[in-house]
Kinemage of the C-alpha trace (Angstrom):
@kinemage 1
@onewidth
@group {chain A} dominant
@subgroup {mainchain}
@vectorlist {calphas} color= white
{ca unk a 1} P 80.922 100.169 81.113
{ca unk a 2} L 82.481 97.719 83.404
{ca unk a 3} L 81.241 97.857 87.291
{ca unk a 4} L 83.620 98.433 90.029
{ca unk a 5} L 82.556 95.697 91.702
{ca unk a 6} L 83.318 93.356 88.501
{ca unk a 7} L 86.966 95.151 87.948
{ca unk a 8} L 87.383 94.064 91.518
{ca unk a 9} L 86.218 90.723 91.018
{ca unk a 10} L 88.428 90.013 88.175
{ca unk a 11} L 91.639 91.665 89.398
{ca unk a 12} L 90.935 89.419 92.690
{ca unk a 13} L 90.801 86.542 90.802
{ca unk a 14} L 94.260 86.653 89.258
{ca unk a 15} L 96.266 88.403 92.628
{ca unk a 16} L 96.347 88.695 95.865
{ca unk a 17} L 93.540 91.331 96.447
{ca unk a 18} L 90.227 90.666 98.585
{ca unk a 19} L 86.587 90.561 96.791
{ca unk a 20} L 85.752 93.531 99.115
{ca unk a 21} L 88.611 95.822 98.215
{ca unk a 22} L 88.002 99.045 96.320
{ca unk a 23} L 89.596 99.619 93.330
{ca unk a 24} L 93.094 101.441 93.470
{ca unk a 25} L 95.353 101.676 91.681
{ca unk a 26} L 97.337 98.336 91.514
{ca unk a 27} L 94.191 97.090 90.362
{ca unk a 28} L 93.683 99.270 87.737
{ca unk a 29} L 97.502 98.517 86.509
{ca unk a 30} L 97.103 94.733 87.038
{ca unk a 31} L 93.857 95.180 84.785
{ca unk a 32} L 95.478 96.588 81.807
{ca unk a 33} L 98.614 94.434 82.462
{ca unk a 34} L 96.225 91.083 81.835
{ca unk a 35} L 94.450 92.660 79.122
{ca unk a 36} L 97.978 92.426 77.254
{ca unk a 37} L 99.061 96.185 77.042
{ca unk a 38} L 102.340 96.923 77.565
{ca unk a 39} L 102.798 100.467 79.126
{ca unk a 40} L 105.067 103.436 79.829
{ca unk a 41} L 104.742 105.951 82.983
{ca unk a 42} L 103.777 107.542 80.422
{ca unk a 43} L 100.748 105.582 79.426
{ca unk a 44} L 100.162 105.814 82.668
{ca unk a 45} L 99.905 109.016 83.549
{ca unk a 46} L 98.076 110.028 80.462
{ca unk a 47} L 95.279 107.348 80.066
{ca unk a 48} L 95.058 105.571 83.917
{ca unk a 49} L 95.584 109.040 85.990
{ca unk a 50} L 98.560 107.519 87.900
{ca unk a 51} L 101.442 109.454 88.276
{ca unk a 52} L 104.138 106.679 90.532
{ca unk a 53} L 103.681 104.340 87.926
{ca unk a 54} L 106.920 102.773 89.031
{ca unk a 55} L 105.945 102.304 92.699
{ca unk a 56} L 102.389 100.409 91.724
{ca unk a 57} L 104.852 98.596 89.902
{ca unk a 58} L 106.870 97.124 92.728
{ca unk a 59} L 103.860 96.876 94.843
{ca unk a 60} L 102.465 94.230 92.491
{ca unk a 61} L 105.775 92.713 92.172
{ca unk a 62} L 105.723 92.688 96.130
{ca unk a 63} L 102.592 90.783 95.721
{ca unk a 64} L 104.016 88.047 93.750
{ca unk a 65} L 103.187 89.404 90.374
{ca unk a 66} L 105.413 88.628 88.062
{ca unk a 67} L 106.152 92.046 85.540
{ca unk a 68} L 108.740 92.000 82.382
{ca unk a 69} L 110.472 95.253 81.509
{ca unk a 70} L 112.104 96.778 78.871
{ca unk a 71} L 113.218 100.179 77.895
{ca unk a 72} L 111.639 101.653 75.068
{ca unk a 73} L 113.078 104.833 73.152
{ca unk a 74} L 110.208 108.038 72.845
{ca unk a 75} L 110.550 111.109 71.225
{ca unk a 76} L 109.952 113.943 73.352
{ca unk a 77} L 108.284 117.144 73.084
{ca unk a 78} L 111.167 118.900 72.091
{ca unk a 79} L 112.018 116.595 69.227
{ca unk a 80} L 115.129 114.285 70.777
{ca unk a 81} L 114.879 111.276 71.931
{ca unk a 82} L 114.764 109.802 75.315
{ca unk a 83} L 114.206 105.968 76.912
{ca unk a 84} L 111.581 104.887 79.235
{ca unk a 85} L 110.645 101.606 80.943
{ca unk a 86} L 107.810 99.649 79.416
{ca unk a 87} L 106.362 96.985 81.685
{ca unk a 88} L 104.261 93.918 80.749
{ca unk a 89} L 103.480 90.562 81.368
């Protein structure tokens, strides 16, 4: 298991957040981001606990991140199918 203090340390490293910042949640997405996933509000939600994906998002593009997005078609639970935004670097 990865430290908070080393999450911190290596999200610092590539933007614009301070070595004695706790971890939130545009770390957390700027983390995954630079590990090379691509993912959905979805994602998210389901595996990161976030549930404004979109507005951690902006606030990283705010902070000179630069994101890529694409929509990206998903079934739903009722069977039909429905398009979300999937953002990556």
């Amino acid at each position: 298991m990865i430290s908070n203090q080393s999450l911190i340390a290596y999200a610092s490293t590539y933007n614009n957040f301070k070595s004695g910042d706790e971890m939130n949640q545009e770390m957390q997405v700027s983390i995954e981001l630079k590990k090379g996933r691509m993912l959905t509000s979805l994602d998210a939600r389901d595996e990161l606990g976030i549930l404004d994906y979109p507005k951690r998002i902006s606030n990283l593009r705010a902070m000179g991140v630069v994101i890529k997005d694409r929509w990206k078609r998903v079934k739903t639970r009722f069977g039909k199918y429905t398009r979300v935004k999937e953002y990556y670097l």
